[in-house]
N, C-alpha and C positions, 0 to 999 in steps of 0.2 A: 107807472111810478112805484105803485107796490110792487111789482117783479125786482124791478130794479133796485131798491133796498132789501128784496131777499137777496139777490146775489152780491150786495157788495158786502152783507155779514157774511154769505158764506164764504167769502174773499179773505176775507180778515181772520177768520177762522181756522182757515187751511195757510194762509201765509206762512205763520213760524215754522210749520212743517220743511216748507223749502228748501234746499240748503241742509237739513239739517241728517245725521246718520245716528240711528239706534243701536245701544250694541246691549247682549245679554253676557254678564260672566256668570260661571257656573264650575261648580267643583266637578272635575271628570268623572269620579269614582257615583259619588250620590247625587250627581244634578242639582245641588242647594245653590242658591243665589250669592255671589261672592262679595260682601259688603267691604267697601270700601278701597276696590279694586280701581287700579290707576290706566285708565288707557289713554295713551298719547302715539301722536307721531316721533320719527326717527328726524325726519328732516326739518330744515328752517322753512316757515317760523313753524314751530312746535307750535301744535294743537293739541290740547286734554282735558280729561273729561274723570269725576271719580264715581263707582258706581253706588246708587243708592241703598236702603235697604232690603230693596227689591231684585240686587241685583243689576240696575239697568243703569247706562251712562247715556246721555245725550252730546254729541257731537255736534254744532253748525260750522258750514261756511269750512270745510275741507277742501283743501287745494286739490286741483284736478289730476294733477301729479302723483296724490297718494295710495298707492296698492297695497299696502299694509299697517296693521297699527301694533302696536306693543304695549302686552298686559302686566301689571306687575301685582301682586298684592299680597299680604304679612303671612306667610306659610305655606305661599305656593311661589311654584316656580317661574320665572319672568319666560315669559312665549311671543313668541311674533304670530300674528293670524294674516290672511290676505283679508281683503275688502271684496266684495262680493254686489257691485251694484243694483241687480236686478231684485234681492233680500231686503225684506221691509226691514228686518231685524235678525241682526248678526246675534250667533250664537256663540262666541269663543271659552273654548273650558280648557280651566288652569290643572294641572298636575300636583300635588302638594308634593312639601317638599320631607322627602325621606332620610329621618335620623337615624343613623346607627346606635341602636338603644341595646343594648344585652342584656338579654334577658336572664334576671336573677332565678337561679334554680338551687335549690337549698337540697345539700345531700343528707345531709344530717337523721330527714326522717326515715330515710329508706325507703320511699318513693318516690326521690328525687323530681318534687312535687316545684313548681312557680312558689313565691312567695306569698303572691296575693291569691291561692286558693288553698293555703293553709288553715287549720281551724284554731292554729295554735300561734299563739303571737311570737314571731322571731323576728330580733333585728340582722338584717348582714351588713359587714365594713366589708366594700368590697373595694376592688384591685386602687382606686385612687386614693383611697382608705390607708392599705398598705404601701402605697409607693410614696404617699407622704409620710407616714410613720417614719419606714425607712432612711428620707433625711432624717429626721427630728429626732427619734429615738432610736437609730439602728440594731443597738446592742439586744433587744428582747421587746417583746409585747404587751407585756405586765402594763405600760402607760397609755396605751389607748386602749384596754380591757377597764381601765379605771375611769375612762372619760363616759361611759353608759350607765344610764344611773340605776340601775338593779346591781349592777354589781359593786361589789365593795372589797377593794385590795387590801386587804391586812398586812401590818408587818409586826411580823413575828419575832423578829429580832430588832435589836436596836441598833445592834453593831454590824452584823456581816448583810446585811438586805435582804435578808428571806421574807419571802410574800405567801400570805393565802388569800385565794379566790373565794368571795361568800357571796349565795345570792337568796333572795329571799328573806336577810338575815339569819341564816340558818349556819349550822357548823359547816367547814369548810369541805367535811367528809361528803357531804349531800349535794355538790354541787359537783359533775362529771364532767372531765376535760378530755377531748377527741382530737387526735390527728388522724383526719384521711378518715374519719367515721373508727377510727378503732381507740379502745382504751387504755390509751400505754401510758400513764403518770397517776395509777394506786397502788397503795400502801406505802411501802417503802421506800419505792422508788418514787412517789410524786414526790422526794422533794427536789426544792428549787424549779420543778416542773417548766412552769411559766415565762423563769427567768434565763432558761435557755433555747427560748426559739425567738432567733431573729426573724424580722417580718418582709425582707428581701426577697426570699422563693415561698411567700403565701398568694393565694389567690383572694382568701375570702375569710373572713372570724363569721359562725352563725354563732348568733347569743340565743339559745330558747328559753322565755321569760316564764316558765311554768314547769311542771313536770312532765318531763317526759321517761316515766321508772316503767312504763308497759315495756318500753324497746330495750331501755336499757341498764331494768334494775333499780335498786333501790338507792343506788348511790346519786341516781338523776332526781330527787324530788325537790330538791329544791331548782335546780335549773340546768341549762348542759349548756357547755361552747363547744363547736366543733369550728378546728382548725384546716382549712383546705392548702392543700397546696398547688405549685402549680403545676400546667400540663402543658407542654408544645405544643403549639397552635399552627405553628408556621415552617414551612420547608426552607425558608431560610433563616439563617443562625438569629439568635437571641444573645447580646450578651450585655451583661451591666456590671459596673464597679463602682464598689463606693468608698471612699477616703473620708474618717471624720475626725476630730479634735473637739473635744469639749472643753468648757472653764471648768468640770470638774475632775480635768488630769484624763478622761477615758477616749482611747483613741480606738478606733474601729476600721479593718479591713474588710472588705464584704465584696464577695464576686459573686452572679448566677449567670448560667448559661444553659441554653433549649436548641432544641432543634426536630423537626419531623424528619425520618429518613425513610418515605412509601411507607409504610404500616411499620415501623418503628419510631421510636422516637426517644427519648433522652434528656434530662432535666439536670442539672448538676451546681450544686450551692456548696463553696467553703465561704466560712469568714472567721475570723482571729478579733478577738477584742482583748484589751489590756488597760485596765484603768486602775491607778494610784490611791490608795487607802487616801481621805480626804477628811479633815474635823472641820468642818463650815461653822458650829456655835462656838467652837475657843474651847471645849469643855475635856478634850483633853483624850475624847473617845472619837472614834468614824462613825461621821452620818455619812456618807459613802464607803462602800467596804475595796477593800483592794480586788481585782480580779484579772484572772488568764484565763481567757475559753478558747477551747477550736471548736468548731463544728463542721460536719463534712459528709455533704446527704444528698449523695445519687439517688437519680431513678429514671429505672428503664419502662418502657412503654410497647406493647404489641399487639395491632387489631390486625388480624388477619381478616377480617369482615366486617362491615357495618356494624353486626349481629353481636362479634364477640371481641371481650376486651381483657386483658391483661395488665398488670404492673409489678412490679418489682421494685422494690427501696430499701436502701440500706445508710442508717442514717448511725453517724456517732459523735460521743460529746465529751469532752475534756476538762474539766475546769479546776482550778484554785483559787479559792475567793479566803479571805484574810479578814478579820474588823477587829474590834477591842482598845485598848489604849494606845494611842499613836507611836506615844517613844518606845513602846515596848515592842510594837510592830519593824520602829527602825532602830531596832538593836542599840538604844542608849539604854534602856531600863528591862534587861530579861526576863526579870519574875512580875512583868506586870502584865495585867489580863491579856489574855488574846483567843480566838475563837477563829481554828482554821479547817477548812471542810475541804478537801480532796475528792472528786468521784470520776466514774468514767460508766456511763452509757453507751451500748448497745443495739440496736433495735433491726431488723428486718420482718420487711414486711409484704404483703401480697394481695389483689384484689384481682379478682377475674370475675366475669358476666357473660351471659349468652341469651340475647332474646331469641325464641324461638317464634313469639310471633309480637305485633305491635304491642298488647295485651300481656304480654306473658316474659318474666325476666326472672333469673335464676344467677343469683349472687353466692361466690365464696370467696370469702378474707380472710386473712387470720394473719398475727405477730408473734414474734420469738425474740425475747430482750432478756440482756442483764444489765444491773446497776451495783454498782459498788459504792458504797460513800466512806470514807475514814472521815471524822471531825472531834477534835481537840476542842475543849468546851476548858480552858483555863489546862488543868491539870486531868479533867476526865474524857477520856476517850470511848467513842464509838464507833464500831466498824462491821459493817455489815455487808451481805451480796445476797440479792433478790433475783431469783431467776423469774420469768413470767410465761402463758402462753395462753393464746387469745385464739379461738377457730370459733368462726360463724358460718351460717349457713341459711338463708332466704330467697323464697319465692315471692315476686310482686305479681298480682292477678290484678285485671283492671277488667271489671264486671259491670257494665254500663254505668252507672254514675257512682260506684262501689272501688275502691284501691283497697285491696285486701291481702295482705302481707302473713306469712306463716315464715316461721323459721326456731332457729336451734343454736347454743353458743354455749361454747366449752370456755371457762376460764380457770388457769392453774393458776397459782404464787406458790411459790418456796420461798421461805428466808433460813439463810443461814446465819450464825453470829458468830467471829471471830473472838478472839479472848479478847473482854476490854470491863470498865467500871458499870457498865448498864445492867440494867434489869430485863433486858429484852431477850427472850428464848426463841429457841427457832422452832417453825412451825411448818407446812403443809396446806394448803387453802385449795380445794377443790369445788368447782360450782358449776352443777350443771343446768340451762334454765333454757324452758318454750316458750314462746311468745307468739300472738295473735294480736292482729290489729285491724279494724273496717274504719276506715275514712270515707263517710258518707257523704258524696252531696246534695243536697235533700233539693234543694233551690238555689236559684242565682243566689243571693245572699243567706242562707242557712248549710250551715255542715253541720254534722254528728262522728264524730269520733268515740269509739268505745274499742278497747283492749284490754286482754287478761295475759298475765306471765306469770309462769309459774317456776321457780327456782329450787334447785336442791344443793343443801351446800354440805361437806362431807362432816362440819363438826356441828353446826346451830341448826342443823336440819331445814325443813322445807319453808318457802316464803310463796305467800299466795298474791299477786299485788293486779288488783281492776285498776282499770278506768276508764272515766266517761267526759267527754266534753262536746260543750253545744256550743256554737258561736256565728 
């Protein structure tokens, strides 16, 4: 009698077993238990089971019929496995599922460093950034340059729309603006800088919330934007157009086109914008200024090798922009205010690279621009032409957990003044300056950053500028 109540518990014991199939899901790569994984059958009647947080699902009572089950669960990929009856415990492992993520690479430093192993805080607007600007504000980038909040759009005029860039709160002179890593919008020529690059053929705005004056001088202490543009990515064509109409009279033409051709390539943006002097408060003056831009900015592309890179751009700008008292503007009232600014930009430009090894890259750039501006201020005229030239020269060394950069940059300005009412003389600006930089990283979470530049400029003589930062 006692036998036989030992065996009807261990009867009862092993019964739910019967019938029943165990399965393990598991991530392929790290073998962890996949919670909340769904396995069922394909055919009628569906059988399914979700898996615990151990991983393990419990199946009973599977049709004799079924050879296979189907895994499904939140970031992997759905798989079918076979059934394997002689297995106490099915092992089937999911695949996760891979996003195409781009990886943000910030040129800016000149180590064309990841974002997240920066020591210095930068934000990037990157490419979805610019292709919705694009709709919304095609004409320039000045309005989503204003949407980050270190920085602060000033305007400078009330009538024609001139903007300045400040960050830090600092004068607008200390904040440095980069196309393509070079600095072509000081002195003279930065004005209206901002308010003639359409964001159509950009790739990316880096904002650096700090200084960065080791790389690039003292004009960067309060912060630097660097503006990217784009590059062909693909061997077949690229091309986009945009038509726009605004409720404030400014209508907007905008084409780019790209293309890879085997180690060549080709990048090519015009766009025409044309918007109507506008007085939105009644007062009798333009809160929108009248304007005509072209702009018209090739660029050529050629890696003969992995190793070595080339480009070539040649970029130029057009504009007449108009503001001041409306009827005076439309020829009812001729002696009454107006404020009109003429200019035409210049610029070519060049960037070549050669790594010699994974470790080891050797950068030369340099730009060659002129800018003219004429501008009627009521009855007083200024009219000036800045020629400029930019040559740099850098080694990036990467030294076990060390990026250590050495390099040399020549920068010229001339201005000339044409006969007009101003006070402005013409001048000469020669600056020649080394710079040193170690990007340490000490530990997963700690870096060290420390640089020194040293500047020689041909009239206010020499500028010494450290820095150090820990983060």
């Amino acid at each position: 009698m006692k036998n036989f109540f030992l065996v009807g518990l261990l009867t009862l014991a092993i019964a739910p077993g019967f019938g029943q199939t165990i399965i393990r899901v598991e991530d392929s790569l790290t073998h962890e238990p996949v919670i909340a994984a769904t396995v069922r059958t394909l055919t009628k009647p569906v059988v399914g089971a979700v898996t615990d947080v151990t991983g393990i699902a419990r199946m009973t009572n599977l049709p004799a019929d079924v050879k296979a089950l189907t895994v499904s669960g939140v970031g992997y990929q759905t798989a079918s496995f076979p059934i394997t009856p002689s297995v106490d415990t099915l092992v089937f492992r999911l695949k996760a599922e891979v996003e195409a993520i781009d990886e943000v690479t910030v040129t800016g430093t000149r180590t064309n460093s990841r974002i997240e192993d920066l020591p210095i805080k930068v934000e990037v607007l990157g490419q979805e950034d610019m292709d919705e600007e694009s709709a919304v504000v095609p004409g320039n980038v000045s309005s989503i340059l204003g949407d980050i909040s270190i920085i602060h759009v000033q305007r400078t005029s009330a009538v024609n729309g001139n903007q300045a860039i400040r960050m830090q709160g600092l004068d607008p002179k200390y904040t440095q603006i980069l196309r393509d890593g070079l600095p072509l919008y000081e002195g003279f020529s930065g004005n209206l800088g901002v308010l003639q690059i359409p964001p159509l053929d950009l790739k990316q705005i880096e904002v650096f919330k700090g200084s960065v004056s080791t790389l690039y001088g003292g004009g960067a202490i309060g912060g630097m934007i660097n503006i990217v543009s784009k590059s062909p990515t693909s061997q077949k064509p690229e091309f986009t157009a945009l038509l726009n109409h605004s409720g404030l009279k400014e209508n907007n033409v905008n084409a780019y086109y790209s293309q890879r051709y085997g180690k060549t390539g080709l990048t090519l943006f015009t766009g025409y914008t044309d918007q109507k002097a506008v007085d939105v408060t009644g007062d009798g003056f333009t809160d929108s200024p009248g304007i005509r831009q072209f702009n018209f900015h090739p660029k050529f592309f050629y890696n003969p090798s992995d190793r070595t890179k080339l480009n070539i751009g040649y970029a130029f700008t057009k504009e007449h922009r108009e503001g001041g008292y409306l009827p005076a503007l439309e020829g009812s009232l001729p002696n009454g205010y107006q404020n009109i600014t003429d200019l035409q930009r210049h610029t070519v430009d060049f960037d070549a690279s050669h790594s010699s090894s994974e470790r080891n890259t050797l950068t030369l750039k340099g730009a060659v621009s002129t800018f003219h501006r004429q501008n009627t201020d009521y009855q007083k005229l200024s009219d000036g032409r800045q020629s400029s030239i930019y040559l740099e020269g850098n080694n990036l060394a990467q030294l076990g957990k060390h990026k250590l950069i050495i390099g040399a940059n020549l920068t010229v300005e001339a201005f000339r003044k044409n006969p007009d009412s101003t006070r402005l003389v013409d001048y000469t600006y020669q600056t020649l300056g080394g710079f040193v930089q170690d990007d340490w990283q000490v530990g997963e979470k700690v870096a060290i950053q420390a640089g020194l530049r040293l500047d020689h400029h041909n009239t206010f003589g020499n500028f010494l500028l450290p820095g150090c930062r820990l983060s």
